[in-house]
N, C-alpha and C positions, 0 to 999 in steps of 0.2 A: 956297370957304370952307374954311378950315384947321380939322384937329382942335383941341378947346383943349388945352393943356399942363395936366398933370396931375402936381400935386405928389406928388416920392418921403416916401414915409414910412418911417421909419428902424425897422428889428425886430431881433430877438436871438434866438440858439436857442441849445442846449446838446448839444453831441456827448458826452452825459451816458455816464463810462465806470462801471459796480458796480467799488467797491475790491474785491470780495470775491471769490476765487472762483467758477465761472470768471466771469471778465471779461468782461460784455456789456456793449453799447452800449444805450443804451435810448431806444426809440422809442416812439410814439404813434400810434392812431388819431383824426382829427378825428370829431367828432360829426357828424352829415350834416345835422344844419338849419343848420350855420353857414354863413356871407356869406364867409367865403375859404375856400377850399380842404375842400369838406365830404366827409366821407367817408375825404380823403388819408389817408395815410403820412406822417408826417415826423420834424422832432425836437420835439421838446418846447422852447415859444420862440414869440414872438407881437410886436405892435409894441409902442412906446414910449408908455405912459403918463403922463401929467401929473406923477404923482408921483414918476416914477421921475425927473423934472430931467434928463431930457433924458440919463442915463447908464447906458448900454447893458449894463454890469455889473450895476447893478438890474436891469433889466428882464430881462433872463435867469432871473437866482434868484428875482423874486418871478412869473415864469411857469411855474416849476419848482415853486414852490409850492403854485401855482395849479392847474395841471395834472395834478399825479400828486403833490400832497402832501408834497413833500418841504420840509425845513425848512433853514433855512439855514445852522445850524450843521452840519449835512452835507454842502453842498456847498464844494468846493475847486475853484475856477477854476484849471489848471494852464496855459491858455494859449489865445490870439485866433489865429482864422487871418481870411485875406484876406474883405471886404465882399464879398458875393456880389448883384447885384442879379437880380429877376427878371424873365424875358422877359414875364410877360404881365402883372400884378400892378405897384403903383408902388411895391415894398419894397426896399431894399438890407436883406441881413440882416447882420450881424456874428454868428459863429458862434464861440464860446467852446466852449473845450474842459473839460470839468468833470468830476471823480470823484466821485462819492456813495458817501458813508460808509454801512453797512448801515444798515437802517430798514424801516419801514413805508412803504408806497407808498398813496395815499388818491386814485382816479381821479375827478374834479369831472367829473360826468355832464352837465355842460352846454357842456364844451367838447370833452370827450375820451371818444371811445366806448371805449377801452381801450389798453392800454399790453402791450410784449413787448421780449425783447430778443434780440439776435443777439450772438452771440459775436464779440470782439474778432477774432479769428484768422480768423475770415471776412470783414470787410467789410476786415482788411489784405492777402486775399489775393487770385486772380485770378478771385473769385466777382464782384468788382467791376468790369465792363465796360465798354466803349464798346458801344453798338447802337443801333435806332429803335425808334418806338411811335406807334402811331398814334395821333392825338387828333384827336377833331371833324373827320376824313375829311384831318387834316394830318398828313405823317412827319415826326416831330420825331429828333433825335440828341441823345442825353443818355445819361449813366452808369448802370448799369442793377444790382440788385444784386437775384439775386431768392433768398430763402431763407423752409423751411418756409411756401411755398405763397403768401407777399405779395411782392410788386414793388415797390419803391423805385425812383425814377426820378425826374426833373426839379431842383429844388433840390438836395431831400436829395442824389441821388445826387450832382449836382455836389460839396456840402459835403464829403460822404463821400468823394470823390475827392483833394480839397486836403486833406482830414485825415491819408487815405493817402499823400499825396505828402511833407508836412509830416513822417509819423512815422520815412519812410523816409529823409529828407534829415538825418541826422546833425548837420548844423552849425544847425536849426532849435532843437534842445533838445528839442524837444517828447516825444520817445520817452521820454528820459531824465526828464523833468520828470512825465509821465503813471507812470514804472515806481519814482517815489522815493516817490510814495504808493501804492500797489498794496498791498494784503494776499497776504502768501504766501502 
């Protein structure tokens, strides 16, 4: 008897960069009773809702909303990098690159145990790895990024990786396009 086929559901994250000073990335703790990923590290970003109509640019900003409060006239989508699907989970994620204009940050206790950021200048530097990790008695191979004392690994690190790849490759625009809104 064959496993059954398991429909991919379509999600969105945000490689959310502060315009301000210095420039972190900002990440998210999941809450540990949630059904995906409890407890993780990642970015801020989740599936596609109904009313987002099936378009992956809502669904980003209003999980950004959702997540850590931020409103949407502060965010600036500066740029999509490549659909990422994941190995264990039925998600391809679409990973937008986004600036947040300074603000208040509002953590919704029911999805996000807390929120931190890492500095730009780290996660583009060679703090960003290739390694393994064990999981559930399996060595996995995935990008590994570990600062002030959390592990980033699996997704994220993959995302983090094509984001690093993207800022570096010159003819993507992406560097240029993330450093035209930047606060000096």
């Amino acid at each position: 008897m064959s496993e059954p086929v398991r429909t991919r559901r379509k999600a969105a994250v945000a490689v959310a960069i502060n315009a301000r000073p210095p420039h972190g990335l900002i990440f998210v703790e999941r809450a540990s009773h949630l059904r995906d990923h409890p407890g993780q590290i990642g970015l801020p970003g989740g599936g596609v809702d109904p009313e987002d109509g099936g378009d992956l640019e809502r669904t980003v900003i209003r999980e950004l909303h959702e997540e850590i409060g931020v409103e949407r006239a502060r965010v600036r989508l500066v740029g999509r990098l490549p659909e990422v699907s994941q190995r264990v989970n039925t998600f391809d994620v679409t990973p937008f690159v986004a600036v947040i204009a300074p603000g208040p940050f509002t953590i919704d206790g029911n999805e996000t145990a807390g929120m931190f950021t890492i500095p730009l200048t780290v996660v583009l530097s060679d703090a960003l790895r290739k390694g393994t990790i064990d999981v559930a008695e399996r060595i996995v191979d995935t990008y590994l990024l570990d600062y002030d004392g959390r592990r980033i690994w699996g997704l994220t690190g993959r995302i983090l990786q094509l984001f690093a790849e993207s800022w570096h490759d010159a003819q993507t625009g992406l560097r240029a396009a993330v450093e035209g809104v930047l606060e000096r």
